[in-house]
N, C-alpha and C positions, 0 to 999 in steps of 0.2 A: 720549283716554284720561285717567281720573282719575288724580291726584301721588298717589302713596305717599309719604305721611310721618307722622314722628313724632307721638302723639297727645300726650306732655307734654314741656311745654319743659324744659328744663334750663340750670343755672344756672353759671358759669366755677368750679371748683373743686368741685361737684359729683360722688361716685364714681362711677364707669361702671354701665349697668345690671348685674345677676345674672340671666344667663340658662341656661335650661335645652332641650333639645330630645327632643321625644316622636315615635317612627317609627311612623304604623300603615297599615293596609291596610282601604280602606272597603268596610263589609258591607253584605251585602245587607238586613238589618235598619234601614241608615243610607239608604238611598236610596227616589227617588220614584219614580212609574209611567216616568218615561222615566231610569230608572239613574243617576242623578245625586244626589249628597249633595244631602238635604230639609235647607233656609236651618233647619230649626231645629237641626239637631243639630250647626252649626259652634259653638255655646256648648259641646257638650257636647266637642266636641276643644279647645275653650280649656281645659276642665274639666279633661282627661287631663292636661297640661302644665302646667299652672296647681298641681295637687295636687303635680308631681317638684317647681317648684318654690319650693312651701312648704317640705318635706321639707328641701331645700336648705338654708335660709335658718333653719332652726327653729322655724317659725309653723305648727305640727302642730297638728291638731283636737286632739290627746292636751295639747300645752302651752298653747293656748285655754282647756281646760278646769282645769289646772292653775293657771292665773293667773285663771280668772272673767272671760274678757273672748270676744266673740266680734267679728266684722269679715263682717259682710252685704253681700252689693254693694248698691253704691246708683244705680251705675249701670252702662249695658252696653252695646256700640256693636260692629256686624261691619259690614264693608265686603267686599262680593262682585267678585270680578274672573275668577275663569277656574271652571266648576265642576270636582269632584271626581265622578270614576264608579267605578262599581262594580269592586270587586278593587284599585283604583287604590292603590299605595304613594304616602302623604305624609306631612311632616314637618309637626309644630307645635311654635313654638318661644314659649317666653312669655318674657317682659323685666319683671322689677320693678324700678320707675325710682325714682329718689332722688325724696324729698318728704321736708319740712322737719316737716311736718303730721301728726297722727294719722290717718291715710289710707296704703292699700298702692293705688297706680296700678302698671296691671301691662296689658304691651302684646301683643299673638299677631300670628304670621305664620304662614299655610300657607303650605307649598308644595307643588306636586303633586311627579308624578315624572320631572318632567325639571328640577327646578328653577324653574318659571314660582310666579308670587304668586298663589296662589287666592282667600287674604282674608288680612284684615289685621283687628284688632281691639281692641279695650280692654274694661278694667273698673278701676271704685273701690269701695274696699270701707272704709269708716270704723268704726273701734273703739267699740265700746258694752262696758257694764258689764253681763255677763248674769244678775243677780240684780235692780238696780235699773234697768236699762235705761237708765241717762242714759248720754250721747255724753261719750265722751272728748275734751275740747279740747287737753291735752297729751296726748305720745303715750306710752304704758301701759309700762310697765317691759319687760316680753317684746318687743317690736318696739324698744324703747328697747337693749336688749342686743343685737337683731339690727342696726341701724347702727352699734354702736359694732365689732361683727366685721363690717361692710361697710365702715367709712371704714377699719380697717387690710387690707384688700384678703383677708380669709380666705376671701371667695367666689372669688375670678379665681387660686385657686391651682392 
């Protein structure tokens, strides 16, 4: 059996991740000829979880656009362990982990419905400037306000 762990390290004094959990039930639209969630649509329940916990956090396409910045993944990783069938109630839970960096790392966990790990996941997504398209080296004023209400614990309330 492959370890399930952490996809980013974290650092001593570091805030605990901000997580969120999304309940759905998989459709017949989401599955293959043999009733089993098709490997590509586990991005799209990162997706689900992924959007509550933007909302969360204040990183809204509405305040992207407001501030002129956008955050593209740049990369994306699923790890498959038990599948998902049809009708099947599961949970996906996302984790946005502390980083120091103009970059949002942010972790997923299915679970089916007895609780068993069905995948596990990541993605990074880095700050660009959407008029001029250069990369943000430091990190953008809007995610810059969003840590400074993560290091005083306004998400874990």
């Amino acid at each position: 059996m492959r370890r399930r762990k952490h996809y980013f390290n974290t650092l001593p004094g570091d805030p605990a991740p901000v997580a969120v959990e999304v309940k759905r039930k998989l459709r017949f639209s989401e599955v293959d000829a043999l009733a089993i969630a098709w490997h590509g649509r586990y991005l799209q329940f990162f997706e689900d979880a992924h959007t509550e916990l933007m909302r969360k956090v204040g990183l809204t396409y509405e305040n992207y656009g407001k501030s002129d910045i956008g955050a593209p993944i740049v990369q994306c990783h699923v790890d498959y362990y038990i599948p998902l069938v049809l009708d099947e109630e599961f949970t996906v839970r996302a984790s946005l982990c502390w980083s120091d960096g103009a970059r949002l790392n942010v972790e997923y966990l299915i679970l089916n419905e007895k609780g068993e790990t069905a995948a596990t996941g990541y993605t990074v997504q880095m700050f660009f400037h959407v008029r001029t398209h250069e990369p943000y080296l430091l990190t953008p004023p809007l995610f810059e306000a969003c840590r400074e209400r993560w290091r005083k614990g306004e998400f874990h309330a």
